[in-house]
C-alpha positions in Angstrom: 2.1 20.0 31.4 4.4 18.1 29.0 7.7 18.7 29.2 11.1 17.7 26.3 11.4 14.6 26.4 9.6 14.2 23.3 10.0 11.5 21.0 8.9 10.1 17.9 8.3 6.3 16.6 9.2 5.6 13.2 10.9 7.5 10.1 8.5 6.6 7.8 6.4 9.5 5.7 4.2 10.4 8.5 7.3 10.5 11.0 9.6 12.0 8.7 6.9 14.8 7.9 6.4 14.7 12.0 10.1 15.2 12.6 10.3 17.9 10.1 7.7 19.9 11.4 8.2 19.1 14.8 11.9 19.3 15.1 11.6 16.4 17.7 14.4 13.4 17.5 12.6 10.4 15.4 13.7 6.7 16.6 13.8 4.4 13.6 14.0 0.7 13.6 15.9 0.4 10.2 19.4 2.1 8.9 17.2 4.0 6.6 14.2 6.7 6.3 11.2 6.2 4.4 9.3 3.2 6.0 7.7 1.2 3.0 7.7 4.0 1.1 11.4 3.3 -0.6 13.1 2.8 -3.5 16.3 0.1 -4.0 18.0 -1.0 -6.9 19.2 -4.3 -8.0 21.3 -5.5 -11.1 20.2 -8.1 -13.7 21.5 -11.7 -12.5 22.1 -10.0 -9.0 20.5 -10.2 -5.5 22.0 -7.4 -3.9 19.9 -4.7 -2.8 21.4 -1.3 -3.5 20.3 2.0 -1.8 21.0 3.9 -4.2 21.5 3.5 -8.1 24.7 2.8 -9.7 26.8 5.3 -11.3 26.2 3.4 -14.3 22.3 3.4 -14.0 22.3 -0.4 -14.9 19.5 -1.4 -12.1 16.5 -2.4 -11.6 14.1 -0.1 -9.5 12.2 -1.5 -7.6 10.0 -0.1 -4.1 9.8 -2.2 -1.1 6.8 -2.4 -0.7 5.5 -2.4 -4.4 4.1 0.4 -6.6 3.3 3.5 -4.1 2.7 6.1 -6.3 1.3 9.7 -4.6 -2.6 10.0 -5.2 -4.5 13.2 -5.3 -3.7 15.3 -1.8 -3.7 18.8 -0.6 -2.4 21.2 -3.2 0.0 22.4 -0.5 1.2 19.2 0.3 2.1 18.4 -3.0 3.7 21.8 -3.3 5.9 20.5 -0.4 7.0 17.2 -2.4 8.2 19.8 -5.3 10.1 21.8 -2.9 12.2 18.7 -2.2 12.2 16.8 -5.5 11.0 16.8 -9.2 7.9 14.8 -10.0 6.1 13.4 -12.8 2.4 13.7 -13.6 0.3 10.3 -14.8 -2.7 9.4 -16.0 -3.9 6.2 -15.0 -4.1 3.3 -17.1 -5.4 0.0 -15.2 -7.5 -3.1 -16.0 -8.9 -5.9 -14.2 -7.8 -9.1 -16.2 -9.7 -11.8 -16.5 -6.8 -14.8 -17.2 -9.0 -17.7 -18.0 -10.6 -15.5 -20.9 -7.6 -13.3 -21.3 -9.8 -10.4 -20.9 -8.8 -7.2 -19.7 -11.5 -4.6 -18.6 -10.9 -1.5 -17.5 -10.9 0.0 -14.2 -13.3 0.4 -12.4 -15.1 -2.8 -14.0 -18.9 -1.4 -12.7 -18.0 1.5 -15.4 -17.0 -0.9 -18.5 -19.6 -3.3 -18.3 -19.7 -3.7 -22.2 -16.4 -5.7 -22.0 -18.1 -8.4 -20.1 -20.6 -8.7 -23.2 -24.7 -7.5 -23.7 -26.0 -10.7 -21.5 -23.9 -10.0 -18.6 -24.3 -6.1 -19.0 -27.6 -6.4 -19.0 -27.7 -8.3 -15.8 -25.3 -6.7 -13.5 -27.4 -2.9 -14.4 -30.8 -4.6 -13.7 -28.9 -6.0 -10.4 -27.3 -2.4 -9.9 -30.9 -0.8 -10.0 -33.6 -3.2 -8.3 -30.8 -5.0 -5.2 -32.3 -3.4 -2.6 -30.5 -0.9 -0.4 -30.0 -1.5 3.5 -27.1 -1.3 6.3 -24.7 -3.9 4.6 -22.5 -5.1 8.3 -19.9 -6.5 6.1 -17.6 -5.8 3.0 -19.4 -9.3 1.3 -23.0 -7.8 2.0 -22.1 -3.9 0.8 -20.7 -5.4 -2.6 -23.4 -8.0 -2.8 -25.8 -4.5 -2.4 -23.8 -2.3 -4.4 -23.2 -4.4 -7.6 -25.1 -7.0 -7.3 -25.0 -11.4 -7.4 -23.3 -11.3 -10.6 -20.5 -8.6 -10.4 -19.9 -9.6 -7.3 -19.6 -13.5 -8.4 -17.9 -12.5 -11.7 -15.0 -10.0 -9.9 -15.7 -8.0 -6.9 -15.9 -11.6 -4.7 -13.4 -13.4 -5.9 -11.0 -10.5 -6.0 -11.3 -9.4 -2.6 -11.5 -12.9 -0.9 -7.5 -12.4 -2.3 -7.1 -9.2 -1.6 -8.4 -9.5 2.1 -6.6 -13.3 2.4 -10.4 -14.2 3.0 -11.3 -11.9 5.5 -14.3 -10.5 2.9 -17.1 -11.7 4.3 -16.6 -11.4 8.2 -15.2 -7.8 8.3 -16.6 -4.7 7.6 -17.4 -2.4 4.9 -14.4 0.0 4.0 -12.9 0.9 1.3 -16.3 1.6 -0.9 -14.3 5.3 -2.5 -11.9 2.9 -4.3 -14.4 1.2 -6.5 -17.2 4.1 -6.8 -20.7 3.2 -7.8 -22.5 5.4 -10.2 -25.0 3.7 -12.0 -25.2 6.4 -14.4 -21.7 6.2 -15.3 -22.4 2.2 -15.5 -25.1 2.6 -17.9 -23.0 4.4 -20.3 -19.9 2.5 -19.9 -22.1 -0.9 -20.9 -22.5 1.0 -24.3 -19.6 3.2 -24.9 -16.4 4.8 -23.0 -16.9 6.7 -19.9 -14.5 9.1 -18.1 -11.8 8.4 -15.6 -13.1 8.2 -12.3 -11.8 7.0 -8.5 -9.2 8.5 -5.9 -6.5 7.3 -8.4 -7.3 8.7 -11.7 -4.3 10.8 -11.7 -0.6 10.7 -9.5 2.4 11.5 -9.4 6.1 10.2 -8.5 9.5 11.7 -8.0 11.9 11.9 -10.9 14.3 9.9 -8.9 12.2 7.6 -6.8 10.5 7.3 -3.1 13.8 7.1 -1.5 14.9 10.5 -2.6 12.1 12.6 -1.1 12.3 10.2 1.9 16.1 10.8 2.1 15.4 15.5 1.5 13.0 14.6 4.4 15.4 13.1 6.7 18.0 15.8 6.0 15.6 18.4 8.3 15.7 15.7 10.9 17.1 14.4 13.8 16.9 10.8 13.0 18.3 7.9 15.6 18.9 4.9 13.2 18.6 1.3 14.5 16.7 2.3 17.2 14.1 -1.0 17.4 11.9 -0.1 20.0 10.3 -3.4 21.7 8.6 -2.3 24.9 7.0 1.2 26.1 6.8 1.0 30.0 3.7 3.5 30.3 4.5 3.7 34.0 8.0 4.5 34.4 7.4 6.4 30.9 10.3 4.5 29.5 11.1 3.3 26.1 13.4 -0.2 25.7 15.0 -0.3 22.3 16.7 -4.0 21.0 20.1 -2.9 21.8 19.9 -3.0 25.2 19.2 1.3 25.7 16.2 3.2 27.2 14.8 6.4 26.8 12.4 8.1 29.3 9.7 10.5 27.9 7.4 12.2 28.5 5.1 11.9 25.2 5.4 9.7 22.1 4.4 10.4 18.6 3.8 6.8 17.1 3.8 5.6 13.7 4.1 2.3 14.4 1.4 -0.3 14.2 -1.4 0.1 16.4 -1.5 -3.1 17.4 1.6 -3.6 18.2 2.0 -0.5 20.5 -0.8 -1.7 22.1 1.6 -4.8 22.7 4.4 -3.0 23.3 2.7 -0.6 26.0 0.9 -4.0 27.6 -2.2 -2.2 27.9 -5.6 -4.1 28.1 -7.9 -3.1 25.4 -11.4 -4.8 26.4 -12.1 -6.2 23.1 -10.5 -8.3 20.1 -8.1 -6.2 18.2 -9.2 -5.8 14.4 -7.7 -7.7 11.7 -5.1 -6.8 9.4 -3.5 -8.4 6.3 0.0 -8.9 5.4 2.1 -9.0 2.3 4.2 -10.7 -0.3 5.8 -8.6 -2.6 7.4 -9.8 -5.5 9.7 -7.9 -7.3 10.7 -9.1 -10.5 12.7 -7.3 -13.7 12.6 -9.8 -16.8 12.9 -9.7 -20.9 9.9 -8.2 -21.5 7.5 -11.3 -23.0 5.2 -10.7 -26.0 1.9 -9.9 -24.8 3.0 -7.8 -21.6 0.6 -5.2 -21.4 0.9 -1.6 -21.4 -1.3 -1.1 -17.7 0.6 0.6 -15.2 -0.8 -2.4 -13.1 -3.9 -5.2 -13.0 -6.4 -6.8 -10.9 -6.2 -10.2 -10.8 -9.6 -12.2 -9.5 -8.3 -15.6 -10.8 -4.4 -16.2 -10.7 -3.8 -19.6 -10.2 -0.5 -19.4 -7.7 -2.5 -16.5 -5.7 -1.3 -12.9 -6.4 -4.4 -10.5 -6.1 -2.4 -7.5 -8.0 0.3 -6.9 -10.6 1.5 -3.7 -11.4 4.6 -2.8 -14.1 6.5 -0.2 -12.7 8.1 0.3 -16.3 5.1 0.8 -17.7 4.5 4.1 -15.5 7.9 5.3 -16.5 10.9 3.7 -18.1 13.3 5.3 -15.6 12.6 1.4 -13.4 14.2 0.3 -16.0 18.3 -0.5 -16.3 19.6 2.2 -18.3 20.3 0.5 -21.4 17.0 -1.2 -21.8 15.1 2.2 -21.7 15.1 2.9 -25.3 14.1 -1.0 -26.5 11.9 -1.3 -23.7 12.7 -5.1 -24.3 12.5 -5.6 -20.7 9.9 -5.1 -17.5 10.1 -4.2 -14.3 6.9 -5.8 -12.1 5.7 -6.0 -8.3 3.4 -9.0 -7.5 1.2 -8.8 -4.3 -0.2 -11.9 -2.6 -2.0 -10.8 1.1 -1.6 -13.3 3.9 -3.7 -13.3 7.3 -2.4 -11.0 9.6 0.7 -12.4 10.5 0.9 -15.8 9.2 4.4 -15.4 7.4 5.2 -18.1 5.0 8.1 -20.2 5.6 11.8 -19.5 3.6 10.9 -22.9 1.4 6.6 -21.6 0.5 8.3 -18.7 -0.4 10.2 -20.4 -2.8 7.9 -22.6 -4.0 5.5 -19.6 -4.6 7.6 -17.4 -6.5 8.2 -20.2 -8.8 4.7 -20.5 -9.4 4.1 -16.4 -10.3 7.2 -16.9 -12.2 5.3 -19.7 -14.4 1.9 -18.1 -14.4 3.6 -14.7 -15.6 5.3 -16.6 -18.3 2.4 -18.6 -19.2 0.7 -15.1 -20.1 3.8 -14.6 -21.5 4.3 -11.2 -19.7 7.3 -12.1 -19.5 10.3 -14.4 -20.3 13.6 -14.8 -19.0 13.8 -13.5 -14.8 17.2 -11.2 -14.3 15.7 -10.5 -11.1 13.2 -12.0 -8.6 13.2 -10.1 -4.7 10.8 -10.6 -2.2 9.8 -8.3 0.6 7.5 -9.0 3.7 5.3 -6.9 4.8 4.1 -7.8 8.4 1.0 -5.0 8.9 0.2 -4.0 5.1 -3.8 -3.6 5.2 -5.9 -2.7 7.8 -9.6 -3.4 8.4 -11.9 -4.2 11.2 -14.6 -6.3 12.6 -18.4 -4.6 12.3 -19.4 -2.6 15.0 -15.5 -3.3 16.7 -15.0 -0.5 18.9 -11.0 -1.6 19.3 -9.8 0.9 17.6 -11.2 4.0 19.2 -10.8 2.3 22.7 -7.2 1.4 21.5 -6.3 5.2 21.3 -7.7 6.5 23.9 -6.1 4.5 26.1 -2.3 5.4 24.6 -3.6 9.2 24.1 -4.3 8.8 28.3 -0.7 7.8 28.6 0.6 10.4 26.4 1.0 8.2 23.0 -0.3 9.9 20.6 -0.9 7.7 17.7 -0.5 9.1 14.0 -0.8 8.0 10.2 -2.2 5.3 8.3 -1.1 1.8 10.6 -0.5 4.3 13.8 -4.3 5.0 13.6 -5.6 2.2 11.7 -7.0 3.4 8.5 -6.4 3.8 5.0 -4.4 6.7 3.7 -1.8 7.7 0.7 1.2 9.0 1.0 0.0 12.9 0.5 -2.5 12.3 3.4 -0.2 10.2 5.5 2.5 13.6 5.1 -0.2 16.1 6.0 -1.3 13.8 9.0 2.6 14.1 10.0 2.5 18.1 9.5 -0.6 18.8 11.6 1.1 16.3 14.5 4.2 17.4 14.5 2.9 21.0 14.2 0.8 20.4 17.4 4.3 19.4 19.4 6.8 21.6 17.3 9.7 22.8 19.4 9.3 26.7 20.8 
């Protein structure tokens, strides 16, 4: 029987959404809620980080860790993010770009084949129609199947050896739902315009940023700020925190990393742990240059300095904008991501030298010109994937759910989810431990 001493690891979405149904006290590491999922502000020529904007509105807006926007989720859910804060609707308008050929595409490429031209149209739907189907055991093999040798040597490789910091061809499939084959849709895109299609056709952000609804979350909590928690003694049922203080409990809703609380907890999980990815992001605001484009972001298989995504907040709404450049729209706000193998942070000086380099390559485009503001942010566990036929991460839960940790959300559980899904996941949870 469980008794109160409940707690719960981490005030990001999931936790906050956890906390607020629960009614449990939430540890978090930082002095602020939200996780990832949060908004700051930063004045041209500045490189202070505000929490909230100026009275004046003269900011940049920025979101630590780049463009989270809210795709699809439960109607209810989404009824909740409402309750708390005004949002905006959005179509979306994405591209893969092609910068040798200054080609833009758009997303999802398999449906636009006639932007590649008639020879290599022609080619990728034979490919798409004779490869012959099978039990790909990795991500390389299912887009080699799926597309075929030439999409996948034209985009789908060299974009995700990027986007997975080269893990592509050693880990599993996942992820298929972003990039949806229909080779019906495909023939009629390699001729003429097809329909919007993936998880992210449409989405929607609050009026006043990520920070807001993180912050109307919080407010139904009870939240314990700079609460870093470094070691869970599974024996003694005792949590250690950075400071110095402990905690005993009797069950733990996590959020945090899976990996890491398998760290933290010292437990002995027979296999390798899966991979993961981190994160640069760069957030830059900049004099808008004369061929920025209007995509709310890009795929990039071919940057030169190493960036696998750009997106243009300003481009979804003009509110990321400093106030007085709203109306010109003579300027841009922009998040660059470059992944990294799990963990392999780059040292004070790369990052330097590689923000330079985006800097260049953006300019060279001529996205942009001159920088007002360039911020970066790390993100240690950003993407998640796994090894084929890895069992680490079912084995890795059931050992903390045998020591009452009860892992929850997208890094507590290891998989991929948006910020709808990651709140629901927080409801049911929380729901399951709420307070009597």
């Amino acid at each position: 029987m469980l008794k109160n001493q409940i707690y719960i690891l981490g005030a990001g979405i999931t936790g906050l959404a956890a906390g607020l149904a629960s009614g449990l006290p939430v540890y978090e590491a930082a002095q602020t809620p939200g996780g990832i999922c949060s908004s700051y502000y930063v004045r041209p020529k500045s490189q202070e980080r505000l929490s909230i904007a100026p009275a004046d509105d003269e900011a940049y807006h920025f979101e630590l860790g780049g463009g989270h926007w809210i795709f699809g989720g439960d109607p209810v859910v989404l009824h909740f993010i409402r309750s708390l804060t005004p949002v905006k609707s959005y179509q979306r308008h994405s591209a893969v770009f092609f910068a040798g050929q200054n080609l833009y595409v758009p997303y999802p490429l398999q449906n636009h084949l006639g932007h590649l031209g008639p020879e290599i149209a022609t080619r990728a739907l034979d490919e798409m129609l004779t490869t012959p189907k099978g039990s790909p055991k990795t991500m390389a093999d299912a887009l080699r199947q799926d597309f075929g040798p030439t999409l996948t040597e034209h985009f789908f490789g060299p974009f995700h050896d990027l986007y997975t910091a080269g893990l592509w061809t050693r880990i599993a499939p996942q992820d298929g739902y972003k990039s949806p084959v229909n080779v019906s849709l495909a023939l009629q895109g390699a001729f003429g315009q097809t329909p919007p299609v993936g998880y992210n056709a449409t989405f929607v952000y609050p009026e006043v940023g990520l920070n807001t609804l993180a912050a109307r979350m919080a407010e139904k909590c009870h939240i314990n700020y700079n609460k870093q928690v470094v070691q869970i003694d599974v024996h003694r049922q005792v949590i250690h925190f950075a400071d110095g203080a402990t905690a005993p409990y009797d069950a733990l809703i996590s959020t945090l990393p899976l990996n890491k609380v398998t760290i933290m907890t010292g437990l002995e999980v027979s296999v390798p742990p899966d991979p993961y990815t981190s994160v640069l992001v760069l957030n830059i605001g900049a004099i808008r240059g004369p061929h920025c484009p209007t995509d709310h972001w890009l795929y990039n298989p071919d940057a030169q300095s190493g960036f696998h995504r750009v997106g243009f907040y300003s481009n979804v709404d003009v509110s990321f904008l400093p106030k007085s450049a709203r109306t010109s729209n003579d300027r841009v706000s922009i998040y660059v991501e470059r992944a990294y193998l799990g963990g392999e942070q780059p040292s004070e000086q790369e990052v330097k030298t590689y923000t330079q380099a985006v800097i260049e390559e953006l300019q060279t485009w001529q996205f942009i010109d001159e920088i007002e503001v360039v911020d970066p942010t790390w993100i240690d566990v950003a993407y998640t994937w796994s090894w084929p036929g890895s069992s680490w991460r079912v084995r890795a839960l059931k050992h903390l759910e045998e020591c009452n940790i009860f892992q929850v959300g997208r890094y507590g559980r290891w998989i991929f989810q948006g910020i709808a899904d990651s709140i629901k996941d927080g409801f049911v949870v929380g729901g399951a431990f709420k307070i009597s």
